[in-house]
C-alpha positions as CSV (number, residue, x, y, z in Angstrom):
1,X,38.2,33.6,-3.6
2,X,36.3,31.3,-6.1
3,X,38.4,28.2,-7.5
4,X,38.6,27.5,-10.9
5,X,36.0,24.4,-10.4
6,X,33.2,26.5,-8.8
7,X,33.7,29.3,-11.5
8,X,33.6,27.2,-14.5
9,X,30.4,25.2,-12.6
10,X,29.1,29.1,-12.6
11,X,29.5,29.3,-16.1
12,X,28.2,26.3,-17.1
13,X,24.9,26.7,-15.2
14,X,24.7,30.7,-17.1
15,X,25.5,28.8,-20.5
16,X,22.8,26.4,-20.2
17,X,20.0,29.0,-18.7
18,X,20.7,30.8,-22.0
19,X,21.0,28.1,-24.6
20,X,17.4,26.9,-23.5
21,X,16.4,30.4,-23.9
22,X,12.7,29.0,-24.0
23,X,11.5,29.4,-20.2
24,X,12.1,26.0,-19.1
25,X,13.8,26.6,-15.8
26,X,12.2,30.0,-15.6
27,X,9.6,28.3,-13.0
28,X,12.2,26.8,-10.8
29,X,14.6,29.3,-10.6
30,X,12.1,32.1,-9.8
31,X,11.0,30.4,-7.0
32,X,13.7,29.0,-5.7
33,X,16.9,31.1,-6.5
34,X,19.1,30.0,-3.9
35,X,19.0,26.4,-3.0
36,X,20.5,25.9,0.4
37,X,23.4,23.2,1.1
38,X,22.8,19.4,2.2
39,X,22.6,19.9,6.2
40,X,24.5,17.4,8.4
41,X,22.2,14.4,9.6
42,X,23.8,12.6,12.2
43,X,23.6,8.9,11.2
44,X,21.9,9.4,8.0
45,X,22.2,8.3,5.3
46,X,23.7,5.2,6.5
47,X,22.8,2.8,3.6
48,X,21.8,3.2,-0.2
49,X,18.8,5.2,-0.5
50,X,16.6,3.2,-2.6
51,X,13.9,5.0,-5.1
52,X,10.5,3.1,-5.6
53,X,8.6,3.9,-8.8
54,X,5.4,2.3,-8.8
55,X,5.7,1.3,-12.7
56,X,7.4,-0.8,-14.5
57,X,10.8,0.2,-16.1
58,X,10.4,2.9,-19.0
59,X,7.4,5.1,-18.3
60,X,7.3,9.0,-17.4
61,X,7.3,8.0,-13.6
62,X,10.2,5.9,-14.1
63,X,12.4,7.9,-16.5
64,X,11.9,11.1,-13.8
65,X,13.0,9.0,-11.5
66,X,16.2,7.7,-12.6
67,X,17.1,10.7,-13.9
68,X,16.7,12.6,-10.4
69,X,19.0,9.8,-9.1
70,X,21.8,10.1,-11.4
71,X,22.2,13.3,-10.3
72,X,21.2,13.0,-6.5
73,X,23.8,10.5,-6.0
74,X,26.5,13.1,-7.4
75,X,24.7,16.1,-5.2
76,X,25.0,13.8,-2.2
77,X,27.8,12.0,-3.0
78,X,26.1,8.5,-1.7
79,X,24.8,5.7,-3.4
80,X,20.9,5.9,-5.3
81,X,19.1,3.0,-6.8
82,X,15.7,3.2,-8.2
83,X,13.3,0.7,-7.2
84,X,10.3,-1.1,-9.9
85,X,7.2,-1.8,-7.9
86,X,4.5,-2.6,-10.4
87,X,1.3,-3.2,-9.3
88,X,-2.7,-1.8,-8.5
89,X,-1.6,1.5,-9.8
90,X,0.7,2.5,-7.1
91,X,-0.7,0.1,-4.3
92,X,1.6,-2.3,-4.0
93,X,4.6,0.3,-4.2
94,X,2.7,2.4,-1.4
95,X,2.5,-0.6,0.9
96,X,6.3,-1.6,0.5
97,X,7.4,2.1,1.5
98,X,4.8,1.7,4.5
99,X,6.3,-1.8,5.6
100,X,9.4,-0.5,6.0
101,X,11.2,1.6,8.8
102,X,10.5,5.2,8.4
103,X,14.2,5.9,8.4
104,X,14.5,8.0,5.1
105,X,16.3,5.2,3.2
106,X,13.5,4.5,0.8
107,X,11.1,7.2,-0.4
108,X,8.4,6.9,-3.7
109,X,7.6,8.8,-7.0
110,X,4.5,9.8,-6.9
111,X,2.3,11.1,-9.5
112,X,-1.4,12.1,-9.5
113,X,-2.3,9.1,-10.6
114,X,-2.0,7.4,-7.6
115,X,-4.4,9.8,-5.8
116,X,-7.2,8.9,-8.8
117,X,-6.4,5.1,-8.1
118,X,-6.4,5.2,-4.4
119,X,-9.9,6.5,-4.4
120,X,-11.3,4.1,-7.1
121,X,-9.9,1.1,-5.4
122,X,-11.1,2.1,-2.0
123,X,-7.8,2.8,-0.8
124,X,-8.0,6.1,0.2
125,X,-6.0,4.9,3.8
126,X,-2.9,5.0,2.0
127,X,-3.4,8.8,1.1
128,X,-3.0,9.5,4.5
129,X,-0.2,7.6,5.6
130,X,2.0,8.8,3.0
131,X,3.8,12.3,3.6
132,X,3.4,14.6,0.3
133,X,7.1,16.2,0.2
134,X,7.8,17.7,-2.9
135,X,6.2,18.8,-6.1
136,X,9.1,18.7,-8.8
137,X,7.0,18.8,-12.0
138,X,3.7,18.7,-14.3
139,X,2.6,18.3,-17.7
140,X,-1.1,19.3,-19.2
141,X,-3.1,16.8,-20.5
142,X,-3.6,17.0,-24.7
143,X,-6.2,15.6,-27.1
144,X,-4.3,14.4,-29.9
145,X,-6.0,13.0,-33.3
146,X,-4.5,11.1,-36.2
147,X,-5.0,13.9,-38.5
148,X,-4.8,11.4,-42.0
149,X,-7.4,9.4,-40.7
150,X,-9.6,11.9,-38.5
151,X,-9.7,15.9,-37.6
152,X,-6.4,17.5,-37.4
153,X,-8.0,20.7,-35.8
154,X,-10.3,21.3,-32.7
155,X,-13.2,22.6,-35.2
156,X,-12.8,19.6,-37.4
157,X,-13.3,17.1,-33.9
158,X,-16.3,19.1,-33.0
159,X,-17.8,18.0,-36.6
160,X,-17.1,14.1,-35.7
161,X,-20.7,12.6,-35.8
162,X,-21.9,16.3,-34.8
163,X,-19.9,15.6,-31.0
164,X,-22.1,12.3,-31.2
165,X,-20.7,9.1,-30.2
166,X,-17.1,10.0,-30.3
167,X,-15.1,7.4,-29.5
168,X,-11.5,9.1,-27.1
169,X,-8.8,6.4,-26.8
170,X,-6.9,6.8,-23.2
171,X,-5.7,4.4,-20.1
172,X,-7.5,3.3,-16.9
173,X,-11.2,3.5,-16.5
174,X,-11.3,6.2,-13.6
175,X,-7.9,6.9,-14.3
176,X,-6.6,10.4,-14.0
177,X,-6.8,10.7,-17.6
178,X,-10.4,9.3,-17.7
179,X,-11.3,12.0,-15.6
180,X,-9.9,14.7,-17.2
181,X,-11.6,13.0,-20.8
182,X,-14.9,13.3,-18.9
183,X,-14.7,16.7,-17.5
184,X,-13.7,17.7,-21.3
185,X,-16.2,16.8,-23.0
186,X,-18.8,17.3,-20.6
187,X,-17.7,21.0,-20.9
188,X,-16.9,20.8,-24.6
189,X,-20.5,19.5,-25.0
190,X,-19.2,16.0,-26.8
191,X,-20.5,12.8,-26.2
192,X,-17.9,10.7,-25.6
193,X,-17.2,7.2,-24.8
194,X,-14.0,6.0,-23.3
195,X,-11.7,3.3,-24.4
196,X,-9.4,2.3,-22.1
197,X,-6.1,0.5,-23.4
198,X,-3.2,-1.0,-21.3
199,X,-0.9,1.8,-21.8
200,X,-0.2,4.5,-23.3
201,X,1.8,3.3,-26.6
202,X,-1.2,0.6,-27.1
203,X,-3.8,3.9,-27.3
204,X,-1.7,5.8,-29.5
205,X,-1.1,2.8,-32.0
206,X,-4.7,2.0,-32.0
207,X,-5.0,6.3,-32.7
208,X,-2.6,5.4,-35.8
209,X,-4.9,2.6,-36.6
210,X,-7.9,4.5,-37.2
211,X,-9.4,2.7,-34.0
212,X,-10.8,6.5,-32.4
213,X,-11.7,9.9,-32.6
214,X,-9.0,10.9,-30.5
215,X,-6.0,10.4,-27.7
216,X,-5.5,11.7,-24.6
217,X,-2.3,11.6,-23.1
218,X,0.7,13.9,-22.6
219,X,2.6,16.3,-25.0
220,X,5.5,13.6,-25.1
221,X,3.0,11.2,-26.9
222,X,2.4,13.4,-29.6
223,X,6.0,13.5,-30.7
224,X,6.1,9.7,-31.3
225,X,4.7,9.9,-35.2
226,X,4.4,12.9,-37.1
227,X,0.8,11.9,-38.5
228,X,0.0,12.7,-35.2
229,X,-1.6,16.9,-34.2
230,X,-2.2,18.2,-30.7
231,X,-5.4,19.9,-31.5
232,X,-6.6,21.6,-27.7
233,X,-4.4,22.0,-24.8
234,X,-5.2,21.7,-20.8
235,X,-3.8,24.7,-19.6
236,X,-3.0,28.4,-19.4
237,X,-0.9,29.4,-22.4
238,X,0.0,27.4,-25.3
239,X,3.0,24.9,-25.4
240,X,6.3,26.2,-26.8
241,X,6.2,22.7,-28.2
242,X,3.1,22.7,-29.6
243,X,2.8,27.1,-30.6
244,X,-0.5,25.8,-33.2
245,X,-2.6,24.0,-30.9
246,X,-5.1,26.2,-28.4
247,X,-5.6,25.8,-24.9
248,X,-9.5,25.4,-23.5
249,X,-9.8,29.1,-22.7
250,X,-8.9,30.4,-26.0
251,X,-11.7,27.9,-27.5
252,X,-14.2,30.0,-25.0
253,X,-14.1,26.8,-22.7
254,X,-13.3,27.6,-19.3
255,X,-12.4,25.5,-15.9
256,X,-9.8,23.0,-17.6
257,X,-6.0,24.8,-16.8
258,X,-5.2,22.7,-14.1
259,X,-6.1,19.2,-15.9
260,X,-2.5,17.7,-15.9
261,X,-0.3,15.0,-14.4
262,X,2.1,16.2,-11.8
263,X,5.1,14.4,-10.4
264,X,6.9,14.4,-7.0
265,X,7.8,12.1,-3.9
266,X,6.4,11.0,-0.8
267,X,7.8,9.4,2.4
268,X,5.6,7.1,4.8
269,X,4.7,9.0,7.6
270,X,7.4,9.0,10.6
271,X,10.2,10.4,8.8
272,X,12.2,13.0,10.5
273,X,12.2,15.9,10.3
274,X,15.9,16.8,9.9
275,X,15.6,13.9,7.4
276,X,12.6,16.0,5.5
277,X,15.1,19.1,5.4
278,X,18.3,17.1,4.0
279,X,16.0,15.8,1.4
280,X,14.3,19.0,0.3
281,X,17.6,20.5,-0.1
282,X,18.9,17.9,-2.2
283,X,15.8,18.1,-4.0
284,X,16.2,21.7,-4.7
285,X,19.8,21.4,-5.6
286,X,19.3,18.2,-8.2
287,X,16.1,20.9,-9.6
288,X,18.6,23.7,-10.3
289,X,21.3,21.0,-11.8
290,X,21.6,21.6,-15.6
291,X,21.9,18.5,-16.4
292,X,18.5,18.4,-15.2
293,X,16.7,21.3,-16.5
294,X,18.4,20.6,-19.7
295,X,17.0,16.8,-20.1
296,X,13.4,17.9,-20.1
297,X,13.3,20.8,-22.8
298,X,11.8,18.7,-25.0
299,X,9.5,16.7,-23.1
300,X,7.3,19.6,-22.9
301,X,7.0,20.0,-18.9
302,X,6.6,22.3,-16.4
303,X,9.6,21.9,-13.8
304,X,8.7,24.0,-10.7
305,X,9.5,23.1,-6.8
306,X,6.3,22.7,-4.5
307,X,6.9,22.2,-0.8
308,X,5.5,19.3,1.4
309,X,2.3,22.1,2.5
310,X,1.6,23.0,-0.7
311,X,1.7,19.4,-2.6
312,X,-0.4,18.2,0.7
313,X,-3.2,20.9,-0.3
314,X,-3.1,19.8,-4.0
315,X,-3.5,16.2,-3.0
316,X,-6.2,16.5,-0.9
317,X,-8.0,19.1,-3.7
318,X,-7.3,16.4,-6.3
319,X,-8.2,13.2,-3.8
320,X,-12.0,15.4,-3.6
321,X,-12.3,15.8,-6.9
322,X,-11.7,11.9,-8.4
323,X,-14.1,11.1,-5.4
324,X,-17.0,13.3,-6.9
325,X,-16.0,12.1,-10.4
326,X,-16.0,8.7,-9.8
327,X,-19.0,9.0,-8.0
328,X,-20.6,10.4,-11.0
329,X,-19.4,7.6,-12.6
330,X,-20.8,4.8,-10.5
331,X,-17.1,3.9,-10.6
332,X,-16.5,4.4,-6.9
333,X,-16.3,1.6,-4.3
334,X,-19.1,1.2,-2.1
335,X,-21.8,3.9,-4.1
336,X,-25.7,4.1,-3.4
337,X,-26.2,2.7,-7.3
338,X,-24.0,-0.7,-6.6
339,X,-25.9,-1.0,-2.9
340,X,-28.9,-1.0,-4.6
341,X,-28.2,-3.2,-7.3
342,X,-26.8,-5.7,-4.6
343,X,-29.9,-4.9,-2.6
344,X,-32.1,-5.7,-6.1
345,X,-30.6,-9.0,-6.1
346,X,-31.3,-9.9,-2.4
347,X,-34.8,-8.8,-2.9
348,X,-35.0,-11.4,-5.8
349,X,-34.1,-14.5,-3.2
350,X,-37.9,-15.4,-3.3
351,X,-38.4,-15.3,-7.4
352,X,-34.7,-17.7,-7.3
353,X,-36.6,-20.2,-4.7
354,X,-40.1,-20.1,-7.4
355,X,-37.6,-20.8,-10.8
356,X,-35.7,-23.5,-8.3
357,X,-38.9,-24.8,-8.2
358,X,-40.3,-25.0,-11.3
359,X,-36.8,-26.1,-12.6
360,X,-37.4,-29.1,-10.3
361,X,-40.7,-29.7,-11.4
362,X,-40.1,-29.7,-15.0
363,X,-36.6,-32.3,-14.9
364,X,-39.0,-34.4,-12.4
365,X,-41.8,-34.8,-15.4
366,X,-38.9,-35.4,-17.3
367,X,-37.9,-38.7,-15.8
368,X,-41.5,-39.7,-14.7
369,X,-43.4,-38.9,-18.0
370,X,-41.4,-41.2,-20.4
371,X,-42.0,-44.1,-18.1
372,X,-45.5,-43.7,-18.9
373,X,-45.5,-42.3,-22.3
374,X,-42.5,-43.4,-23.8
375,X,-43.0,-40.4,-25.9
376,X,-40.7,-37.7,-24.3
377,X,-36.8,-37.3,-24.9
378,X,-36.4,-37.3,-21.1
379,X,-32.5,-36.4,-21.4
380,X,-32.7,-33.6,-24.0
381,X,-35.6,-32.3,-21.9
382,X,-33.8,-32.4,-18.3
383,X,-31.0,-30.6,-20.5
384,X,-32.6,-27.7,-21.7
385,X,-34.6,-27.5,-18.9
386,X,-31.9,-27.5,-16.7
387,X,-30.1,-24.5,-18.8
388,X,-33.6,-22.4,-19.0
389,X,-33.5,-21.9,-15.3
390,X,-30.0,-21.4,-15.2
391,X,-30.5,-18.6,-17.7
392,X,-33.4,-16.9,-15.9
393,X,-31.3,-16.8,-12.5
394,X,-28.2,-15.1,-14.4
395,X,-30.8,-12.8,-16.1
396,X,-32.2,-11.9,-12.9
397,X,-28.4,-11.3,-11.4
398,X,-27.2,-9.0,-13.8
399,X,-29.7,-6.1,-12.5
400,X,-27.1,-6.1,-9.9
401,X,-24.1,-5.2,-12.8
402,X,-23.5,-1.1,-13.0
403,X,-26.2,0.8,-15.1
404,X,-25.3,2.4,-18.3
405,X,-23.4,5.1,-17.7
406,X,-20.5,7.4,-19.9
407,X,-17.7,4.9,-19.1
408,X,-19.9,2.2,-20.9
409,X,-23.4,3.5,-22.8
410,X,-24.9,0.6,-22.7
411,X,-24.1,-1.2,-19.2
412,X,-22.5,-4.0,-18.4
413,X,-25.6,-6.4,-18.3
414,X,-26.7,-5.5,-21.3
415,X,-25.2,-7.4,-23.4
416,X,-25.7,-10.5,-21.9
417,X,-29.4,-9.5,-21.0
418,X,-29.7,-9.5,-25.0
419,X,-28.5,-12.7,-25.5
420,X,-30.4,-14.8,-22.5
421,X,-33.3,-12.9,-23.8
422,X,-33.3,-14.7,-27.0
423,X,-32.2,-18.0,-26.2
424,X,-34.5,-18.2,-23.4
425,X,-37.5,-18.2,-25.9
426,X,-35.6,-20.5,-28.4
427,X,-34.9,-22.9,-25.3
428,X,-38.9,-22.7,-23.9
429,X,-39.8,-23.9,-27.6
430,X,-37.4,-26.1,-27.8
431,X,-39.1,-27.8,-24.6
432,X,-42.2,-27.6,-26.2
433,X,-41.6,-29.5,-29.1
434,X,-40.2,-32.2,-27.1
435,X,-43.6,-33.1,-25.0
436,X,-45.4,-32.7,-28.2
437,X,-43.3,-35.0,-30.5
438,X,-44.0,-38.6,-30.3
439,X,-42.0,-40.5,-33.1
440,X,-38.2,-38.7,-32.3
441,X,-34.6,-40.4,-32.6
442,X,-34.0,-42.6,-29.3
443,X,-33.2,-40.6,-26.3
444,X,-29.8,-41.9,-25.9
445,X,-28.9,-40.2,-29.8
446,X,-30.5,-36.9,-29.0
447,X,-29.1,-36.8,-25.4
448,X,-25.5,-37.5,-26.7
449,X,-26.0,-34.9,-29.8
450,X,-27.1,-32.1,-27.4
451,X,-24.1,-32.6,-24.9
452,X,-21.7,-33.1,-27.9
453,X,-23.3,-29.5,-29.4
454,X,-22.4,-28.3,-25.5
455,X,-18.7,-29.3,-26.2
456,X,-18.4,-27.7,-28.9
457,X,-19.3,-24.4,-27.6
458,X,-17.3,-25.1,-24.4
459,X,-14.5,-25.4,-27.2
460,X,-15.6,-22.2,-29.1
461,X,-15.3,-20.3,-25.3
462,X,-11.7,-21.2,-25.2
463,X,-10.5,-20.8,-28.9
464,X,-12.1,-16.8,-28.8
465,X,-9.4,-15.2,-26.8
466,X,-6.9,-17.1,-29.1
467,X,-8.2,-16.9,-32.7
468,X,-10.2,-14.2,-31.9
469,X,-14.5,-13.6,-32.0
470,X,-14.7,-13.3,-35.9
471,X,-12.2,-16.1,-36.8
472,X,-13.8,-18.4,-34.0
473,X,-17.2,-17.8,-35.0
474,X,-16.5,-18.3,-38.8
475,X,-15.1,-22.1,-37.9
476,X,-17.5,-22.7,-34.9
477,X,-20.8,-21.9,-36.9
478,X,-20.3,-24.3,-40.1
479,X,-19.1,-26.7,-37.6
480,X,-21.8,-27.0,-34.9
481,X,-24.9,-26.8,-38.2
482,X,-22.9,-29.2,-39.8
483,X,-22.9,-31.4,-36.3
484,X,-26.5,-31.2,-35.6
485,X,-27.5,-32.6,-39.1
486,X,-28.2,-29.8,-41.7
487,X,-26.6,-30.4,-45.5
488,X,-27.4,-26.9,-47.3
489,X,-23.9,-25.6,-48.0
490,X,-25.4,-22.2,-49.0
491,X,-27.4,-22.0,-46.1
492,X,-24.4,-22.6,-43.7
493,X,-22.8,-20.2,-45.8
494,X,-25.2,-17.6,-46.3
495,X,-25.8,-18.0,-41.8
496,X,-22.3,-18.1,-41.4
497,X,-21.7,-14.8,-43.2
498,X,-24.6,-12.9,-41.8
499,X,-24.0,-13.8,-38.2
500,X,-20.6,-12.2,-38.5
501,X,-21.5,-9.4,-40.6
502,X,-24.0,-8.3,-37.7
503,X,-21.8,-9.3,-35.0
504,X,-19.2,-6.7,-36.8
505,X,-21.7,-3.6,-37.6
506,X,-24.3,-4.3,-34.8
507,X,-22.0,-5.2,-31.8
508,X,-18.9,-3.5,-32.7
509,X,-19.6,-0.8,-34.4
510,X,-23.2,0.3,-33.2
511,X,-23.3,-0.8,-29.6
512,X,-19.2,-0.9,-29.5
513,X,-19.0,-4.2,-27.8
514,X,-15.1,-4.3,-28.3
515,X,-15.1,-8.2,-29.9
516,X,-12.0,-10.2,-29.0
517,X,-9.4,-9.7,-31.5
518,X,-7.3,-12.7,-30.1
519,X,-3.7,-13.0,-30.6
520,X,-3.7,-13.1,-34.0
């Protein structure tokens, strides 16, 4: 005989099925029609079972989490807390769960994330001490676009700059997401560059701002403005949520189904496995709740149950992949490109001792000429002097920064190559005219001048991450002119004005050199 609680329970979970009516729990329950009862564990669980999310309070990750554990502590009738770890993408969450007993009371949510961050950071160790136990869900990656300030259809992307120099607006460089960008428009044929923001919410307001070509992220992301269009999809049929915007394979592009984020959880290593089977019970049970299956209808996921040797072979297919990737990308720790850069700059030990040299040769003329001449600025001279070798030696050390590559087009030395390139031939004339002046201001003037002009910049350094590049540069400009003795208001001006003007469209716009923006 069935009591009235278990029949009404029944007919709640029949109601619900129906009222979705839009295949959301199809996945689960086709797999998993029958999910078996909580075994006994004799001694376990003991204490509260504590959840640790390796983000900080209000992302995907953490929202899955806290929702499984609302309803895992009614399944099991015992206390749940979720856990906030944030840190190195998952690292430092991954290394609490491994310095604690292996007695089931604390276990992590896990997404694929952490496999692409493991591998960039050179962690790949704490893959393999961490048991994969279930697969609960996954949600396909999305290119959205602003569509009143850009394309609002795939055809309409593919005729940004002629799929040159497109500028895709994510998180994390070799991120999951990064990857997946990559692997996009490598097969899409679209030159893209990656901008990397520190979140999600960040990318999608800079999106709204008219800052890029286009967002990747999840469906979810898409429903936060509604000047926002999901114009290609990452996976085998079309979103219910999304019925106008094509998947890959429809556009002819093929390979690009299985570009999404899954979620799960993990145990360290060690855990029982009597543990392992009360857990993937309760796991199956919370997956079949309503309550469950009805919170995500409109987050636009997948819900289906993966065991511990499945989600172990998807890992390990995933953990390959962001290693080739990231090798590609001259992103991963320890590659042949960054040895030889490192080896480069070893080779260049010799060249450092011959500038040392020299460097000492020229500040000791310096001090010894004006005793006989009484014609060189020894101080201004020992100065720039000083700095010229300074700037050969850092010019020489950034061969050993990454190449250009499609995280960053033009490397990361070359933008300070371009600078130490031109004030290296402003600073060698500069030395020039002092041995050939005789009549100049007295030493101790200039000297103090030059190091004031020095303070000033030092000044300028520190005000650019406030003020920002283009408000610093408009005060610091007039000033330092102004400082060093030159009266023509319209020249100032007319320098001023230029300098930013090419800054703007030169750095930020042609080699997009992202320029402080500062807090204001």
């Amino acid at each position: 005989m069935f009591s009235a609680s278990s029949i009404s329970a029944l007919a709640l979970r029949l109601l619900v099925a129906l009222l979705l009516g839009v295949g959301l729990s199809a996945a689960v329950l086709a797999e998993d029609r029958d999910p078996p009862p909580l075994p006994e564990v004799d001694g376990f669980p003991s204490q509260p079972i504590r959840l640790i999310v390796y983000t900080s309070p209000g992302g995907l990750i953490d929202v899955t989490a806290r929702r499984f554990a609302r309803i895992a502590q009614e399944v099991a009738d015992h206390p749940f807390a979720v856990i906030n770890r944030p840190g190195g993408g998952g690292i430092v969450a991954f290394e609490e769960a491994l310095r604690e007993p292996a007695d089931g009371h604390r276990f992590l949510a896990v997404t694929r994330s952490n496999i692409s961050k493991m591998v960039a950071t050179g962690r790949e160790d704490l893959i393999d001490r961490i048991h994969w136990h279930s697969y609960i869900m996954d949600n396909a990656h999305v290119l959205i676009t602003n569509k009143d300030a850009g394309p609002s259809n795939w055809d309409e992307l593919l005729a940004v700059n002629g799929q040159r120099d497109q500028r895709w607006l994510g998180v994390d460089i070799g991120g999951v997401k990064h990857i997946s960008g990559v692997k996009m428009a490598e097969q899409a044929g679209i030159d893209m560059r990656w901008i990397p923001y520190g979140s999600g919410g960040e990318a999608v307001a800079a999106l709204l701002g008219g800052l890029g070509t286009a967002y990747l992220g999840n469906p979810r992301d898409a429903l936060t403005s509604d000047r926002l269009r999901v114009v290609v999809v990452a996976a085998e049929e079309r979103l219910r949520a999304f019925p106008d915007a094509p998947t890959f394979a429809e556009l002819g592009i093929e390979g690009l189904e299985d570009e999404l984020i899954w979620r799960g959880f993990a145990f360290r290593k060690g855990v029982s496995d009597e543990i392992h089977a009360w857990y993937s019970a309760l796991i199956r049970q919370v997956l079949h709740d309503p309550r469950w299956v009805s919170s995500w209808q409109h987050e636009a996921v997948n819900l289906r149950y993966r065991s511990s040797a499945e989600f172990e072979r998807l890992v390990q297919r995933d953990r390959e992949e962001f290693r080739r990737y990231l090798a590609d990308l001259e992103l991963l720790p320890g590659n042949e490109d960054s040895a030889s850069g490192i080896r480069r700059l070893s080779q260049g030990t010799g060249l450092f001792g011959a500038i040392g040299t020299a460097a000492a040769l020229i500040v000791g003329l310096a001090l010894v000429l004006p005793r006989h001449t009484g014609k060189v600025r020894a101080g201004e001279l020992a100065l720039l002097s000083a700095l010229s070798a300074a700037g050969v030696i850092l010019l020489l050390m950034s061969l050993a920064l990454p190449l250009a590559n499609p995280v960053d087009p033009i490397g990361a030395g070359g933008v300070p190559r371009l600078w130490i390139a031109v004030l290296l031939p402003l600073a060698a004339w500069q030395v020039w005219r002092c041995l050939q002046s005789p009549r100049e201001p007295e030493p101790a003037l200039q000297t103090g001048r030059m190091l004031g002009a020095v303070g000033l910049f030092l000044a300028y350094l520190l005000l650019i991450p406030v003020l920002g590049y283009l408000l610093t540069s408009l005060i610091y400009m007039p000033t330092l002119i102004w400082y060093l003795g030159y009266r023509r208001l319209v020249v100032i001006a007319a320098l001023t004005v230029s300098w930013l003007l090419f800054s703007e469209f030169v750095f930020q716009r042609l080699l997009h050199v992202d320029l402080p923006r500062g807090f204001w």
